[in-house]
ChimeraX commands (.cxc) that place a marker at each C-alpha (Angstrom):
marker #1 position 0.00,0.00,0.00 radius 0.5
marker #1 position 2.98,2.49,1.09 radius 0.5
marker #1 position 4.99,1.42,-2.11 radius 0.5
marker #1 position 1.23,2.36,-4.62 radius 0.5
marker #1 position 1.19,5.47,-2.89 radius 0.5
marker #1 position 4.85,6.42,-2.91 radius 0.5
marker #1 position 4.27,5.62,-6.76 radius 0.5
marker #1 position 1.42,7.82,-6.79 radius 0.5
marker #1 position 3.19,10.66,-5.49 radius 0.5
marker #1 position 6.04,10.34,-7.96 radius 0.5
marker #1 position 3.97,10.45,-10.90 radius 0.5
marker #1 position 2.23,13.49,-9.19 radius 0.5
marker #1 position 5.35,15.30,-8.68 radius 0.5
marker #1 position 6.33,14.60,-12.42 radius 0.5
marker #1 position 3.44,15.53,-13.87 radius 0.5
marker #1 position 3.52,18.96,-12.02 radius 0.5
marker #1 position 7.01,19.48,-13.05 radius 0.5
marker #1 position 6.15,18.90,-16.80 radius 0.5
marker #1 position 3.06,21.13,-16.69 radius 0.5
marker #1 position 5.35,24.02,-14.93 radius 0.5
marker #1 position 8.12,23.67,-17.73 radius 0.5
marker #1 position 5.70,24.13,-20.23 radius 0.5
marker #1 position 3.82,26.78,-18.33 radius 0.5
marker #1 position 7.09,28.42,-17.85 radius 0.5
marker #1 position 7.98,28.04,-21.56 radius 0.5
marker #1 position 4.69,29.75,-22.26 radius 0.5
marker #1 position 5.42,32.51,-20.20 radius 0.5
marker #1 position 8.70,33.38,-21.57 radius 0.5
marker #1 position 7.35,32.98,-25.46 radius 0.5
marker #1 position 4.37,35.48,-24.20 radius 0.5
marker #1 position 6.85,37.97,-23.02 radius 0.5
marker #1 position 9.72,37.66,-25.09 radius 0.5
marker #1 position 7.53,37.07,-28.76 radius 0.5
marker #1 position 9.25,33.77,-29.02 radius 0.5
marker #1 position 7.24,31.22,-30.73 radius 0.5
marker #1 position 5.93,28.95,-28.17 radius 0.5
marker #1 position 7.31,25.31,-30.12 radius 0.5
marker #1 position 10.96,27.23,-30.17 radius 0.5
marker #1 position 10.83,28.15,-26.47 radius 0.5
marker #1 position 9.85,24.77,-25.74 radius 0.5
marker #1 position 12.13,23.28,-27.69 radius 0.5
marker #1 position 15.22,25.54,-26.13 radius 0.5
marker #1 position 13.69,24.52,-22.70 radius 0.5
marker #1 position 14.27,21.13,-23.09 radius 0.5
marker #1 position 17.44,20.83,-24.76 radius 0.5
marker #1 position 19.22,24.52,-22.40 radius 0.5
marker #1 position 20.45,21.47,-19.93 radius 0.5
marker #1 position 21.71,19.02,-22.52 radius 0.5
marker #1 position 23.48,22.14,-24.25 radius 0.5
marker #1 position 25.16,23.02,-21.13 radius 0.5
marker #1 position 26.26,19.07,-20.30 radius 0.5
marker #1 position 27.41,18.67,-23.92 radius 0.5
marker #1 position 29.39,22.06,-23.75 radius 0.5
marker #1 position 31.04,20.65,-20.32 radius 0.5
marker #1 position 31.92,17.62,-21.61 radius 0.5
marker #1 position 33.64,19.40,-24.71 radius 0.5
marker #1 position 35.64,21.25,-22.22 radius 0.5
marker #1 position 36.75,18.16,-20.43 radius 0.5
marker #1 position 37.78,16.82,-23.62 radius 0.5
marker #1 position 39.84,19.91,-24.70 radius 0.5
marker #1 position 41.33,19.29,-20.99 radius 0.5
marker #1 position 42.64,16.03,-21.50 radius 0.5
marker #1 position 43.33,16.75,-25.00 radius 0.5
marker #1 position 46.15,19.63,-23.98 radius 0.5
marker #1 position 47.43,17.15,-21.40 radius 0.5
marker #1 position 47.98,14.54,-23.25 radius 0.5
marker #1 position 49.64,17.00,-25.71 radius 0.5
marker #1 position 51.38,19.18,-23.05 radius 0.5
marker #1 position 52.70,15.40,-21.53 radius 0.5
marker #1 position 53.84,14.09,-24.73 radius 0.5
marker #1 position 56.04,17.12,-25.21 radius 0.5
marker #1 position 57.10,16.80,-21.64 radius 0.5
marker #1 position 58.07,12.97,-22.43 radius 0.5
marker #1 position 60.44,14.60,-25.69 radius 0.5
marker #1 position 61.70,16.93,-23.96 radius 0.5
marker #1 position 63.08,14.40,-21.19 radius 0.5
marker #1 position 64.39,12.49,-23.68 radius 0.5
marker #1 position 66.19,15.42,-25.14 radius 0.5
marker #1 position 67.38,16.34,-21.85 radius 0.5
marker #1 position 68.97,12.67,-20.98 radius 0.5
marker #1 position 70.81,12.46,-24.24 radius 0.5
marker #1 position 72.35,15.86,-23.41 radius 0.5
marker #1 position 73.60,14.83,-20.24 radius 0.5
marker #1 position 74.84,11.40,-21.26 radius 0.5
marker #1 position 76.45,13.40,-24.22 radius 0.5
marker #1 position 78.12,15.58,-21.36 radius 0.5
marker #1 position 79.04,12.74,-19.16 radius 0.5
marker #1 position 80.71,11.05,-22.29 radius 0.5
marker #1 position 82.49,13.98,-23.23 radius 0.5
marker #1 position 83.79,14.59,-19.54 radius 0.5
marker #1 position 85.09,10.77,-19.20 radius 0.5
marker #1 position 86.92,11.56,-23.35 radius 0.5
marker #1 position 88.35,14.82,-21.28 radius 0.5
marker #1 position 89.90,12.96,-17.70 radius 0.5
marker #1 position 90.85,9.99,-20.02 radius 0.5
marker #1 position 93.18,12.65,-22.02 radius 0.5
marker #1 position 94.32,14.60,-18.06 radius 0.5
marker #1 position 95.74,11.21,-17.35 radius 0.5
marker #1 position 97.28,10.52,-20.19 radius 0.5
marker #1 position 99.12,13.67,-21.13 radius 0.5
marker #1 position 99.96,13.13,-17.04 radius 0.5
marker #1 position 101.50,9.92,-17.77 radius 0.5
marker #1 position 103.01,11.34,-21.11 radius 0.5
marker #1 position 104.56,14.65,-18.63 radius 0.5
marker #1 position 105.76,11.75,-16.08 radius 0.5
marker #1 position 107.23,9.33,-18.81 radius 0.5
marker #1 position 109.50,13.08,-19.96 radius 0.5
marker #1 position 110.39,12.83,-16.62 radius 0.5
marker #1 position 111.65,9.31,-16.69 radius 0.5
marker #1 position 113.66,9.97,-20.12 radius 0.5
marker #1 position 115.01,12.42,-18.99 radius 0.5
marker #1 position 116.45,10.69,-15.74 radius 0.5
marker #1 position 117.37,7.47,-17.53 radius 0.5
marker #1 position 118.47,8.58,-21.35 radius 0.5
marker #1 position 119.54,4.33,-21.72 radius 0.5
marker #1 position 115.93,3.22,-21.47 radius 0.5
marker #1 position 114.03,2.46,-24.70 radius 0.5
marker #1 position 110.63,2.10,-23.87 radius 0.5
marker #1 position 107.67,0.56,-25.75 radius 0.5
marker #1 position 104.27,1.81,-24.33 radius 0.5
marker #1 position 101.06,-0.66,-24.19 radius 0.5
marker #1 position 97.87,-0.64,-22.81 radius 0.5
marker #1 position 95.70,-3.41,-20.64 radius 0.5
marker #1 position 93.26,-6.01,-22.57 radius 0.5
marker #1 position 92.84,-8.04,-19.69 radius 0.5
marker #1 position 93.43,-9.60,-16.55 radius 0.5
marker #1 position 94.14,-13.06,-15.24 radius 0.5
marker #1 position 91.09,-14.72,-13.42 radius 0.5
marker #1 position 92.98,-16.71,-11.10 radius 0.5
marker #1 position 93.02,-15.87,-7.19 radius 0.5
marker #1 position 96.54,-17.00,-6.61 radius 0.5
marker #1 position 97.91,-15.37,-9.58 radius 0.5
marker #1 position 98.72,-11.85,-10.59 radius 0.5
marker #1 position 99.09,-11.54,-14.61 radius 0.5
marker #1 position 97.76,-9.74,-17.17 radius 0.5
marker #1 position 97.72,-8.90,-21.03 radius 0.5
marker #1 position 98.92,-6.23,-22.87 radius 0.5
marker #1 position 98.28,-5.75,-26.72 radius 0.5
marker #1 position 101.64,-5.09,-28.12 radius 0.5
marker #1 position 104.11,-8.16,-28.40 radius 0.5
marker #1 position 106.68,-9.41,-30.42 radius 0.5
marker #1 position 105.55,-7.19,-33.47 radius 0.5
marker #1 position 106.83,-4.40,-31.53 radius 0.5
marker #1 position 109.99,-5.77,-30.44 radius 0.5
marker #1 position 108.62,-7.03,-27.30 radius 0.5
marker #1 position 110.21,-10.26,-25.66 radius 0.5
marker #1 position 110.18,-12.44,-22.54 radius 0.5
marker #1 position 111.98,-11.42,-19.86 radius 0.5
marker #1 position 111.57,-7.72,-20.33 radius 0.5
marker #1 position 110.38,-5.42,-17.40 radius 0.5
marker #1 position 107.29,-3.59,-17.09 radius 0.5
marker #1 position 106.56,-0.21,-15.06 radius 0.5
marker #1 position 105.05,2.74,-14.53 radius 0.5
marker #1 position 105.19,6.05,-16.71 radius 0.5
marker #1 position 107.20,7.11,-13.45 radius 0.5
marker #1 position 109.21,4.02,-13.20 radius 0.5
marker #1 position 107.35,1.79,-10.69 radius 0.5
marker #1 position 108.41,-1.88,-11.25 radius 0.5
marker #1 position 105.00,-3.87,-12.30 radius 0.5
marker #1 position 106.47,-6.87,-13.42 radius 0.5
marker #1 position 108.03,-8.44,-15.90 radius 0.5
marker #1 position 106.87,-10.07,-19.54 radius 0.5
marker #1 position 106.66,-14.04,-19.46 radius 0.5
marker #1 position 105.01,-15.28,-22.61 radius 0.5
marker #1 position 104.25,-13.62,-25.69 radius 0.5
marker #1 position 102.84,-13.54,-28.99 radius 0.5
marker #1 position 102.30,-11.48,-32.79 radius 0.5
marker #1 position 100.47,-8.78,-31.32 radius 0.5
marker #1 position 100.21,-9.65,-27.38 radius 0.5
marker #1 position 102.20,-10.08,-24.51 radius 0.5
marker #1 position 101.48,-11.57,-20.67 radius 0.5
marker #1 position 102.89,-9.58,-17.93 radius 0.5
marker #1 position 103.43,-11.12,-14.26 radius 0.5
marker #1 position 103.06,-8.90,-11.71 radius 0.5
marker #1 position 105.50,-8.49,-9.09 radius 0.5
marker #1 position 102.63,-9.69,-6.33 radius 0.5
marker #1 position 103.18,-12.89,-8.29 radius 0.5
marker #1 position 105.05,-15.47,-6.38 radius 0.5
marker #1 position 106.88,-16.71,-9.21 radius 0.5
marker #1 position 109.23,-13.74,-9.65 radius 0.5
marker #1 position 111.75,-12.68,-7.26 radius 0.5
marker #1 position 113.28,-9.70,-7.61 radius 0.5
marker #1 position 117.07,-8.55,-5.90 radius 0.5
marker #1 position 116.53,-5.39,-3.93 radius 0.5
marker #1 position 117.86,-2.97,-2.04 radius 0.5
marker #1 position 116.61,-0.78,0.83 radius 0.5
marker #1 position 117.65,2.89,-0.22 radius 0.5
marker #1 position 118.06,4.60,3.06 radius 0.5
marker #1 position 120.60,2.26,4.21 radius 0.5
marker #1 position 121.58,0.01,1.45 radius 0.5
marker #1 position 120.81,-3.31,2.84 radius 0.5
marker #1 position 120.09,-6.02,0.09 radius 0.5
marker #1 position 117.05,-8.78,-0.17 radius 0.5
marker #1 position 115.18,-10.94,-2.39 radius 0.5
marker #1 position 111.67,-9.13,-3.11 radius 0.5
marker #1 position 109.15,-11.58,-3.67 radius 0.5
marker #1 position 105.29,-11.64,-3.90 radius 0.5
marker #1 position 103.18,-13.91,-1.10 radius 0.5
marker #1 position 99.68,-15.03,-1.01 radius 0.5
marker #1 position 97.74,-15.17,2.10 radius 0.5
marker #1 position 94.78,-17.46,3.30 radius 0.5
marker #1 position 92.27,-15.20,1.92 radius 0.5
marker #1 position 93.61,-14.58,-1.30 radius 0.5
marker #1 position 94.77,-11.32,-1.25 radius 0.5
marker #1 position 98.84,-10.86,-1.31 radius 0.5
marker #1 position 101.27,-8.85,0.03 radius 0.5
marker #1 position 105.28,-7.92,-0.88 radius 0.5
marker #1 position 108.00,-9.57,1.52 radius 0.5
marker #1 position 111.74,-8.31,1.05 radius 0.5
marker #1 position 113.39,-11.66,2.58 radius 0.5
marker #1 position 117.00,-12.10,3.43 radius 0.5
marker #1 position 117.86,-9.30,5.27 radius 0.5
marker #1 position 120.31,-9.37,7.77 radius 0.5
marker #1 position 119.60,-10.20,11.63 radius 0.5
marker #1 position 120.76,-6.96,12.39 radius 0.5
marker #1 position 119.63,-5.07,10.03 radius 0.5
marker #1 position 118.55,-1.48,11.47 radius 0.5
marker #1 position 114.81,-0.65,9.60 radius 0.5
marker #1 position 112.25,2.01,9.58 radius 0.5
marker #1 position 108.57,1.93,8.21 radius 0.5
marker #1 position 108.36,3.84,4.96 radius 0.5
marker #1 position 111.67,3.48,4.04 radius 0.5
marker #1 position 111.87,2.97,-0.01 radius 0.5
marker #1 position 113.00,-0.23,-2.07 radius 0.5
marker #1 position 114.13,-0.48,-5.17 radius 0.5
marker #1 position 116.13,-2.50,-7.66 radius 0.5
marker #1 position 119.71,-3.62,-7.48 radius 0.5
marker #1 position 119.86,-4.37,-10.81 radius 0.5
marker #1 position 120.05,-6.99,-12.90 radius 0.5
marker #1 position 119.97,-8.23,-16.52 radius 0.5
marker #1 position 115.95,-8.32,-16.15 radius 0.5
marker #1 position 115.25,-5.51,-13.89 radius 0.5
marker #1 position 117.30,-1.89,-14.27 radius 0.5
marker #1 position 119.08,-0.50,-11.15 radius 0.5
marker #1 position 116.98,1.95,-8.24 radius 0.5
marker #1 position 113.70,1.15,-10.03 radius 0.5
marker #1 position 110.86,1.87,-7.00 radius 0.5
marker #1 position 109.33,-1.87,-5.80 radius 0.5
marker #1 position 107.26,-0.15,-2.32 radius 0.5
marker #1 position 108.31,0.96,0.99 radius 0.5
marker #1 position 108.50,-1.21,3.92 radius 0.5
marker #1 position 105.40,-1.69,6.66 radius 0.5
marker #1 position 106.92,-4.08,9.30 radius 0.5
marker #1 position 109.19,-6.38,10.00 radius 0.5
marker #1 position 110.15,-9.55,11.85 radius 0.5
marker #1 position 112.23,-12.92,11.70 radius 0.5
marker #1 position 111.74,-15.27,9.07 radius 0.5
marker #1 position 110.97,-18.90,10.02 radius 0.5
marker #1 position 114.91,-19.99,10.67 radius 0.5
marker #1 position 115.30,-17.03,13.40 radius 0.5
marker #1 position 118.58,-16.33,11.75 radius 0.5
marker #1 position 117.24,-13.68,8.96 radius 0.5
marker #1 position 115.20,-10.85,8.92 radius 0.5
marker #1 position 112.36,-9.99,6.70 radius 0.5
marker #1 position 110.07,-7.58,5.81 radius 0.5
marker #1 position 106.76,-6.66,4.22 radius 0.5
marker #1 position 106.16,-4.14,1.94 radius 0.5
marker #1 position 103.58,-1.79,0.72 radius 0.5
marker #1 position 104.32,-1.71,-3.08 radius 0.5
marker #1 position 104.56,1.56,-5.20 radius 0.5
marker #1 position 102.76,0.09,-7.94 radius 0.5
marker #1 position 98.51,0.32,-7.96 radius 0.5
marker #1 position 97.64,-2.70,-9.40 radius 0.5
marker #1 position 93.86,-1.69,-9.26 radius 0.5
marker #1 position 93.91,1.33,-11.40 radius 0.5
marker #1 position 96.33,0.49,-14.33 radius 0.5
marker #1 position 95.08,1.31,-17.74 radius 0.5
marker #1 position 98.82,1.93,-19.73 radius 0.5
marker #1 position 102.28,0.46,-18.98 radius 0.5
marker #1 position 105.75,0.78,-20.57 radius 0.5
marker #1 position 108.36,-1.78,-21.49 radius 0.5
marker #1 position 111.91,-1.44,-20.90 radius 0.5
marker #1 position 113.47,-2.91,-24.06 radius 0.5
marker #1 position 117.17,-1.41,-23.80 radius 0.5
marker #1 position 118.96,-0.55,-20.54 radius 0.5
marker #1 position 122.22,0.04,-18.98 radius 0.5
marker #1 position 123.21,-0.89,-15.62 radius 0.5
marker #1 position 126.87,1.05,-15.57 radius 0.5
marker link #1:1,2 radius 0.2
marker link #1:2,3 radius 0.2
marker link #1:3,4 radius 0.2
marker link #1:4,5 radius 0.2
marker link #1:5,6 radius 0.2
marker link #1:6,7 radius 0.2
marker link #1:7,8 radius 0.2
marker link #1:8,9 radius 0.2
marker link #1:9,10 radius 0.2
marker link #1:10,11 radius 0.2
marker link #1:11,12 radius 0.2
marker link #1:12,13 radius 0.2
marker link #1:13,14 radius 0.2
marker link #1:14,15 radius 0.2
marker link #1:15,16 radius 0.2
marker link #1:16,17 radius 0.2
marker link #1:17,18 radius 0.2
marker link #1:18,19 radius 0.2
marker link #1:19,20 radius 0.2
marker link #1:20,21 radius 0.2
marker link #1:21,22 radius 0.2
marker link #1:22,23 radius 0.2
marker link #1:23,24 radius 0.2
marker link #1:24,25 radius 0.2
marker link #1:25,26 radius 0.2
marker link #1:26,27 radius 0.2
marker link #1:27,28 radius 0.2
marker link #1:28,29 radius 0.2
marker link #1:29,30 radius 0.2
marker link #1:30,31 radius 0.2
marker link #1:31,32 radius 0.2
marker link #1:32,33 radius 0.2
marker link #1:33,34 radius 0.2
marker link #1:34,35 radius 0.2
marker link #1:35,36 radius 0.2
marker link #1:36,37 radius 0.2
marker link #1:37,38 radius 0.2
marker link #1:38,39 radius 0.2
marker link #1:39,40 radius 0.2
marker link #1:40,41 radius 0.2
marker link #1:41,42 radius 0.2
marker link #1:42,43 radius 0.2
marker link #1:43,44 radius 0.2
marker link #1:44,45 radius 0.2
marker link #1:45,46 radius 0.2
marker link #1:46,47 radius 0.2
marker link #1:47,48 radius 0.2
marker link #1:48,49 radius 0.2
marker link #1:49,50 radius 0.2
marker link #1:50,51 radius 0.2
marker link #1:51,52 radius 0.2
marker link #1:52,53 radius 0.2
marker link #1:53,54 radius 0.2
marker link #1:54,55 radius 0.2
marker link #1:55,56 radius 0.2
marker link #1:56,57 radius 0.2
marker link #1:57,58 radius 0.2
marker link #1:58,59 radius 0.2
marker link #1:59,60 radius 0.2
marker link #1:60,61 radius 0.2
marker link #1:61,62 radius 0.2
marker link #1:62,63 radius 0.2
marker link #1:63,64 radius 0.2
marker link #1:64,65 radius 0.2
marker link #1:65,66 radius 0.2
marker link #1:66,67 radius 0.2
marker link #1:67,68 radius 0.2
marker link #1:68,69 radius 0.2
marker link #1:69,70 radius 0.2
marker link #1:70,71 radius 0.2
marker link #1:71,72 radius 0.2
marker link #1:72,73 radius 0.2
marker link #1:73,74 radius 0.2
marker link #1:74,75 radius 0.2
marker link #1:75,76 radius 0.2
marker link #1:76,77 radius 0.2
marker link #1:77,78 radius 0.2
marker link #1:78,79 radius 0.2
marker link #1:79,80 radius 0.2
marker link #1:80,81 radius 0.2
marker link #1:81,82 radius 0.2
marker link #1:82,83 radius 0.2
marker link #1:83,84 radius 0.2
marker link #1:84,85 radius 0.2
marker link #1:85,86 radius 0.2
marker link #1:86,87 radius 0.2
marker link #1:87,88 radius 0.2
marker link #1:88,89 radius 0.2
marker link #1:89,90 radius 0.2
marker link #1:90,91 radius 0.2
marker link #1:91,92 radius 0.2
marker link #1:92,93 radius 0.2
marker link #1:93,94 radius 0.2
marker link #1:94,95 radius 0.2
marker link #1:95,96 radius 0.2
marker link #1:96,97 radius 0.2
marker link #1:97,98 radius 0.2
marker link #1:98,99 radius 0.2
marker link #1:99,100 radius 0.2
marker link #1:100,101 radius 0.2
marker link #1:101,102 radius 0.2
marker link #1:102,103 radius 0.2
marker link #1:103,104 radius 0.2
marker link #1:104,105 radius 0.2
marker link #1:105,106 radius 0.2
marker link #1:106,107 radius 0.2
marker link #1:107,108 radius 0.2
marker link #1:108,109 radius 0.2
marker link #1:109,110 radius 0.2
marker link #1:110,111 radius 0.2
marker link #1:111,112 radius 0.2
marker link #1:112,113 radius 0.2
marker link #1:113,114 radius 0.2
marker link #1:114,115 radius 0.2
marker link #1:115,116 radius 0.2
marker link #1:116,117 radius 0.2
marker link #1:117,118 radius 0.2
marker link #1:118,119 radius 0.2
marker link #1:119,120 radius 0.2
marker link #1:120,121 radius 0.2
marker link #1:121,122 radius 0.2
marker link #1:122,123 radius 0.2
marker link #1:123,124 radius 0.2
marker link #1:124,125 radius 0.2
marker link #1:125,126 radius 0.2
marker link #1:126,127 radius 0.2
marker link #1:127,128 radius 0.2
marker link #1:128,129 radius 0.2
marker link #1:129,130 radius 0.2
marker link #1:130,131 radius 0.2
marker link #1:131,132 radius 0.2
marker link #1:132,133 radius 0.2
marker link #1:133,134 radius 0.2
marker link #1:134,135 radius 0.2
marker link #1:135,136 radius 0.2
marker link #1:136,137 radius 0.2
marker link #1:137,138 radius 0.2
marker link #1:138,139 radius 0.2
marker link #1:139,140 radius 0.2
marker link #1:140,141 radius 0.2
marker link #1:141,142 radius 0.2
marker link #1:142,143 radius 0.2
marker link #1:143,144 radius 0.2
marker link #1:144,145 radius 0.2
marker link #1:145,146 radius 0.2
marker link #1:146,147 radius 0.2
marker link #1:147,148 radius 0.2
marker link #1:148,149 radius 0.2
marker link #1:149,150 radius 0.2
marker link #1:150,151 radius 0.2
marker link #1:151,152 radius 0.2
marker link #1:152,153 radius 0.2
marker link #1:153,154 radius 0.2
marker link #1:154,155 radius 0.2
marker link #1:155,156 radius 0.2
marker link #1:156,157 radius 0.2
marker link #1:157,158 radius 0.2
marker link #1:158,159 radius 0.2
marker link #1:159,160 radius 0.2
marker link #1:160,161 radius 0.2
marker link #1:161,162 radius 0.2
marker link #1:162,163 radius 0.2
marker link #1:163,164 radius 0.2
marker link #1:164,165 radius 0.2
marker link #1:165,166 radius 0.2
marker link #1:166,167 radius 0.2
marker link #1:167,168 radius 0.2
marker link #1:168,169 radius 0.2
marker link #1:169,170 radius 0.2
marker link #1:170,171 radius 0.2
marker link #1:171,172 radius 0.2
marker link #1:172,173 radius 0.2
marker link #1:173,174 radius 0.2
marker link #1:174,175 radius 0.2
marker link #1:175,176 radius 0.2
marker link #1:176,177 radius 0.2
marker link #1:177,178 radius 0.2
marker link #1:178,179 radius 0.2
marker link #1:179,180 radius 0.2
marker link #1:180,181 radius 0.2
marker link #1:181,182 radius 0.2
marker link #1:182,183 radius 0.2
marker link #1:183,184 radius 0.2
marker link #1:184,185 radius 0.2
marker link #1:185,186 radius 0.2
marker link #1:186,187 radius 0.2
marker link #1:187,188 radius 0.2
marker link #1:188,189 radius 0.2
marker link #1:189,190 radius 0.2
marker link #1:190,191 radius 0.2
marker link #1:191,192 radius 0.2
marker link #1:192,193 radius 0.2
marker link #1:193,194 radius 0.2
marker link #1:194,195 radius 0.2
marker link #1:195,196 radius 0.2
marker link #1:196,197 radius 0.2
marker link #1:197,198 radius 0.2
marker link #1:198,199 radius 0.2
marker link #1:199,200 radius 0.2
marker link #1:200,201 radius 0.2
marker link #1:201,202 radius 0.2
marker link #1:202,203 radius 0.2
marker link #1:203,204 radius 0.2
marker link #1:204,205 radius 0.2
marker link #1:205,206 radius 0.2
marker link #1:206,207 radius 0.2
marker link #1:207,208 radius 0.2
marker link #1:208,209 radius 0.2
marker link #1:209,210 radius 0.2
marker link #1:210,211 radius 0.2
marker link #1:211,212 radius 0.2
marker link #1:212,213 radius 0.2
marker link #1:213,214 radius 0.2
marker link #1:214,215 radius 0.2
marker link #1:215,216 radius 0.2
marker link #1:216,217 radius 0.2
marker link #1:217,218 radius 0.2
marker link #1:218,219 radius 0.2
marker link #1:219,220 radius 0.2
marker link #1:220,221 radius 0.2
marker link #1:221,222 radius 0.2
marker link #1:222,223 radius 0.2
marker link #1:223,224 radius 0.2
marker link #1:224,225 radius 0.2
marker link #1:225,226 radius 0.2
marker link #1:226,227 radius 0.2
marker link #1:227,228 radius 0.2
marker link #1:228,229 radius 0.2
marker link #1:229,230 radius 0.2
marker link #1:230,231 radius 0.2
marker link #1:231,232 radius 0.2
marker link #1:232,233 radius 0.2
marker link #1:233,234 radius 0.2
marker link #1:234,235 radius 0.2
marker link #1:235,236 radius 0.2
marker link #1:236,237 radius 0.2
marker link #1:237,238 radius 0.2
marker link #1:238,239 radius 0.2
marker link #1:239,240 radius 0.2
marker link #1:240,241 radius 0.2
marker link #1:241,242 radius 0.2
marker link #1:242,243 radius 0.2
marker link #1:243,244 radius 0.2
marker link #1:244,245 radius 0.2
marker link #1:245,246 radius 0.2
marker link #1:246,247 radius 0.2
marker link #1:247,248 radius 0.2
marker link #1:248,249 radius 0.2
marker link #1:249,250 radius 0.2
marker link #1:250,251 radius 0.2
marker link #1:251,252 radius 0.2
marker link #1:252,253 radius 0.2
marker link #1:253,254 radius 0.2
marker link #1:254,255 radius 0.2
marker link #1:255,256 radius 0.2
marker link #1:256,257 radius 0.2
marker link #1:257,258 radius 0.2
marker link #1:258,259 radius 0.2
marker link #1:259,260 radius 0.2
marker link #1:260,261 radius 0.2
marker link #1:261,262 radius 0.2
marker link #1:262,263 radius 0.2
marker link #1:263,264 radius 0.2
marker link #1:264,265 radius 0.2
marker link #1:265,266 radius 0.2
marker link #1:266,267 radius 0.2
marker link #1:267,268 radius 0.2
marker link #1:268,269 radius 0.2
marker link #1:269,270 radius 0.2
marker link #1:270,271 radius 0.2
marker link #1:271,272 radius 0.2
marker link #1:272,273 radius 0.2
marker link #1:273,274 radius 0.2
marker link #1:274,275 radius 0.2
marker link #1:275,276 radius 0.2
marker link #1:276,277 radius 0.2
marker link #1:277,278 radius 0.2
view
């Protein structure tokens, strides 16, 4: 019964509504001089106008956004090939610092040794292996390279010394290498040892000068260099001492050493191929 007349009331309510829009249409036809169909019509379709015209705006809305984000998007993109553009130009301009540093360094060498003939080359890559310190160089016996000829620095740090090679590529073992031993000297005070590359339980190495003698008066940071030899040329720079203590037989001393050479960071190298020890 509540639900009929609820109904009822509804279609009451409607059909007053309808009568007052067309009353109302009447009106403003009578007092404007509209024709009464027109003002009827304009009525009825003033709200649907308005909704359309709304919904045109929110369509020119998303429109510019999607065209404002687009350009946004290119823009971006523009912007991140700049920037990698300037990163790659910065990394071309510190690759050239170091080198014309090495270049102003490797003067300095000539200049101090006028005997060394030197044959520059440049890393390829390194040896895997955890108890082994080589790498390879891409110059070899097409450029007069051989085995047996030492490898340093542009500043004359020993790095090792050349044990196989080929056309066009050479191996070099480093001097944190246990297979090389190198005769050395301690600068400050002249006292002679056997410089030698040893691997510890983790992996990682370290330089030991062994042979010294018992008495043997030493001081941290005290240089070491080459004796000379018919491998290595004499006072090259090997690393500077970090501690010492007795070797196994109690009768000799050794030490350790912190070596001159940084492994990690190596891009070039230079081959002695002539040198004179006199």
């Amino acid at each position: 019964m509540k639900k009929k007349l609820l109904s009822s009331k509804v279609k009451t309510i409607l059909i007053l509504a309808v009568i007052l829009a067309i009353l109302a249409a009447v009106v403003t036809a009578v007092v404007s001089g509209t024709p009464f169909f027109t003002n009827a019509v304009n009525t009825i379709l003033s709200p649907i106008r308005s909704g359309v015209a709304a919904i045109d705006r929110k369509a020119e809305q998303y429109y510019n956004y999607l065209f404002s984000y687009e350009a946004l998007q290119a823009k971006n993109a523009e912007l991140e090939q700049r920037i990698l553009s300037m990163e790659e130009d910065i990394r071309s301009a510190e690759t050239y610092q170091r080198e014309n540093e090495r270049l102003k360094m490797l003067l300095n060498l000539k200049d101090e040794h006028e005997d060394y003939e030197l044959v520059s080359a440049y890393i390829i890559s390194w040896n895997a292996s955890n108890y082994r310190s080589t790498f390879t160089i891409g110059k070899g016996s097409g450029s007069g390279l051989e085995e047996g000829m030492c490898a340093v620095t542009e500043n004359g740090q020993v790095v090792g010394l050349i044990t196989e090679v080929g056309a066009n590529w050479s191996t070099i073992t480093t001097i944190h290498d246990s297979s090389l031993e190198i005769s050395a000297s301690i600068a400050s005070s002249g006292y002679t040892g056997v410089v030698q590359g040893t691997y510890l339980s983790d992996g990682s190495s370290v330089l030991r000068m062994n042979y010294l003698p018992t008495d043997a008066i030493l001081k941290n940071d005290d240089q070491v260099v080459t004796t000379g030899s018919t491998l290595y040329p004499r006072g090259l720079l090997l690393g500077y001492l970090t501690n010492v203590g007795l070797d196994e037989t109690g009768v000799a001393k050794y030490a350790t050493l912190e070596a001159s050479c940084d492994l990690a960071n190596l891009e070039q190298i230079f081959i002695i191929t002539q040198f004179s020890n006199q």
